[in-house]
C-alpha positions, 0 to 999 in steps of 0.5 A, a space after each residue: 500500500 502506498 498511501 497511509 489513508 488505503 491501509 485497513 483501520 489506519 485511522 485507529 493506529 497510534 503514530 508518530 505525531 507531528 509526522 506526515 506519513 505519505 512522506 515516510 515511504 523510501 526507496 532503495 536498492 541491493 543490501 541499503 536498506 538499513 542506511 535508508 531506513 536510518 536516512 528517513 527517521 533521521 530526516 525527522 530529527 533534529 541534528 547537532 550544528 543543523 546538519 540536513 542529510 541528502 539521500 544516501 546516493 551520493 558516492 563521494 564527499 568529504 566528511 564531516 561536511 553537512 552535506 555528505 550523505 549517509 552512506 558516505 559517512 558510513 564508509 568513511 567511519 568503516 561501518 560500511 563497504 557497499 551500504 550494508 549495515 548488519 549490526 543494531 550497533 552499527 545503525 546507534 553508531 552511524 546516527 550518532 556519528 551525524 549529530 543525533 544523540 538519541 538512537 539506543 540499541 535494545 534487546 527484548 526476550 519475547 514479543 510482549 516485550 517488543 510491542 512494549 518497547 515499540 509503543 513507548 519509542 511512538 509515545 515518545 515521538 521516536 521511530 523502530 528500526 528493526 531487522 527480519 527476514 523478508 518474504 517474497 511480499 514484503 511480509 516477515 517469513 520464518 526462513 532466516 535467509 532475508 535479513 533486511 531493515 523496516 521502519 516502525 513508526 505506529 501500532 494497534 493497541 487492540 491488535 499488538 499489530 504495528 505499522 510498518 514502512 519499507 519497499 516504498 511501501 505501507 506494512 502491517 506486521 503482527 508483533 508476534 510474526 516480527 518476533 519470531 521472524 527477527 529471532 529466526 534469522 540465520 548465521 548469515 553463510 560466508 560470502 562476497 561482494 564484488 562490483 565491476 571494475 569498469 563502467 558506472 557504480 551503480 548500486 544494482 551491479 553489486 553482487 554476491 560472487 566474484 569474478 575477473 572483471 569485478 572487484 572484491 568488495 566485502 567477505 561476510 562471517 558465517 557468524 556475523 549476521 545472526 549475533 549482531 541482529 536478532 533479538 534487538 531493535 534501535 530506538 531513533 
């Protein structure tokens, strides 16, 4: 769903205040979507020295110029290769790295505590970044193999249902579905990135697997992924 009003029951959902929906939306693409996520709730924050970030498209700036983009201060704080970012501690590091104080990583034991947490973060104007595996859909699936970012910025109180953005899209998760979907991601299997060593940098030509006309870009653990996402969501 693309816009706020189409989504079922939208107007008894609890959200953020003073944010306009329709905005929230995003696009990205290849392994972004956590830069993006962070990109869009902190575009509703208010930044130290009045910094105002670009989209993260942006491959070259000079850090800490305001006007450098978010995936570039990600590459140049070394929390980056390519704009993946699979650590919740990554995500309060990157935000704090731009002038916002207030991102906090939070580990929960079960989905009571999650919606706790969730509700809360909207109470009090704040936005949920939170990793999942994701279906062919959109929705979470219990496969582990997915890891991707969602933004939370709502919740159903009567439903433990909350609303959800990635995808360029509107989402209506389940806690319990989230739950079991993030504590369910897999150690994430060893693997490279590379991207051409010729023609444009765009981001769709980076892929897993190399080859001799790529460059190696980045080699993930077996381990890495499961140990630095599941149970634990950012607060920003």
């Amino acid at each position: 769903m693309v816009r706020w009003e189409d989504v079922p029951d939208s107007k008894s959902c609890k959200v953020i205040a003073g944010v306009a929906l329709d905005g929230l939306l995003y696009s990205q693409r290849g392994p972004t979507c956590g830069i993006y996520a962070l990109w869009k709730a902190l575009s509703h924050k208010e930044l130290s020295g009045g910094k105002v970030l670009p989209p993260p498209t942006k491959h070259k700036a000079s850090f800490p110029d305001n006007k450098t983009s978010l995936r570039s201060i990600a590459k140049l704080a070394g929390l980056t290769k390519i704009g993946e970012v699979f650590a919740a501690e990554h995500v309060g590091l990157l935000a704090k790295s731009v002038g916002y104080e207030g991102g906090k990583v939070i580990g929960f034991k079960d989905a009571g505590e999650l919606f706790t947490l969730v509700k809360s973060a909207v109470d009090n104007g704040q936005f949920v970044m939170m990793a999942f595996s994701v279906g062919s859909k959109g929705e979470p699936d219990l496969t582990g193999l997915n890891p991707h970012w969602c933004l939370i910025f709502g919740y159903w109180e009567a439903t433990h249902e909350l609303a959800v953005t990635h995808w360029k899209e509107f989402f209506v998760f389940p806690v319990a579905n989230l739950f079991q979907s993030n504590t369910k991601l897999l150690p994430f299997p060893k693997s490279e990135w590379s991207k051409p060593k010729a023609g444009k940098n765009r981001m769709e030509d980076y892929e897993e697997g190399t080859g001799e006309d790529r460059i190696k870009i980045r080699a993930f653990s077996e381990t890495e992924l499961a140990t630095a996402l599941g149970w634990k969501l950012v607060v920003i």
